[in-house]
VOGU-3710 file (C-alpha; in Angstrom, 3 decimals, decimal comma):
1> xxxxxxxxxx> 22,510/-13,978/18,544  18,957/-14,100/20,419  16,272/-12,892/19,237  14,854/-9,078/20,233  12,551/-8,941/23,198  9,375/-7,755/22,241  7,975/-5,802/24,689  4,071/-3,906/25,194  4,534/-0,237/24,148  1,924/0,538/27,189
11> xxxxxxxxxx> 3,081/-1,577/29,911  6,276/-3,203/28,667  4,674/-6,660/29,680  7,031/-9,182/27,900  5,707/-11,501/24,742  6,633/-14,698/25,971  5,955/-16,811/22,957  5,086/-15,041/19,327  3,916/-18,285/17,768  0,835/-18,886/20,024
21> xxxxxxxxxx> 0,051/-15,321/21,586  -1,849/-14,433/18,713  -4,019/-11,768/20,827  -1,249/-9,638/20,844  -1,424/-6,647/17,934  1,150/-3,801/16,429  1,255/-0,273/15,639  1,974/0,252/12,052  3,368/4,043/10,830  4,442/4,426/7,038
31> xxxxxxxxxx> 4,869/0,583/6,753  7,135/-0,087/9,406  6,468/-1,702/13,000  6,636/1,149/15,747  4,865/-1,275/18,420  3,628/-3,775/20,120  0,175/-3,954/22,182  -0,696/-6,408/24,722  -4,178/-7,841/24,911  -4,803/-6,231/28,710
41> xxxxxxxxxx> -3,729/-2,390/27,318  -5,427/-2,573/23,627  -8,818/-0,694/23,846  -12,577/-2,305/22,460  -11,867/0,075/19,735  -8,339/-0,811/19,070  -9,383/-4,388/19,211  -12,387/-4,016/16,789  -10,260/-2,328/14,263  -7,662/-5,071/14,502
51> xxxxxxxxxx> -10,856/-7,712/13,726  -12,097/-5,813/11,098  -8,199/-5,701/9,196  -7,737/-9,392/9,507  -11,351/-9,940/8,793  -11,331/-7,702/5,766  -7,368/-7,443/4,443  -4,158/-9,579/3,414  -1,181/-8,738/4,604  2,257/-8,646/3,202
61> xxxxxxxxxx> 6,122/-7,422/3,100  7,985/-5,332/0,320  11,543/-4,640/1,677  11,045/-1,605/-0,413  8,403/-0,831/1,165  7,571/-1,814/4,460  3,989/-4,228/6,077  1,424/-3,870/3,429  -2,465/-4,497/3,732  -4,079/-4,759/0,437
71> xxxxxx> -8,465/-5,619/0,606  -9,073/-9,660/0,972  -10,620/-10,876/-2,094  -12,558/-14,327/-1,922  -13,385/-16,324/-4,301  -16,624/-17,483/-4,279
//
């Protein structure tokens, strides 16, 4: 079985390769993936806001639970 295309929510310009397009960012709702933004239809302020979150948070799955962001914590 193939994998799912993924596909921009905006446009519905293809991801061609998940392991390298890193610019690429989702839409998050109660834990669970609703979407997919390209780099050409995400906003400044869209793209800020994804900085700041992998700047600031650590991200992880519960199967329970759904994606969850809890606050980066460095060591110094």
């Amino acid at each position: 079985m193939s994998a799912k295309i993924i596909r921009c929510s905006r446009c519905r310009r293809r991801l061609r390769n998940p392991a390298t397009d890193t610019a690429w960012n989702v839409t998050v709702e109660r834990g669970q993936i609703v979407g997919h933004l390209c780099p050409d239809c995400q906003t400044p302020e869209e793209n800020a806001e994804a900085e700041i979150n992998l700047a600031t948070l650590e991200y992880g799955y519960d199967p329970a639970i759904g994606l969850l962001g809890r606050p980066r914590i460095d060591s110094p």
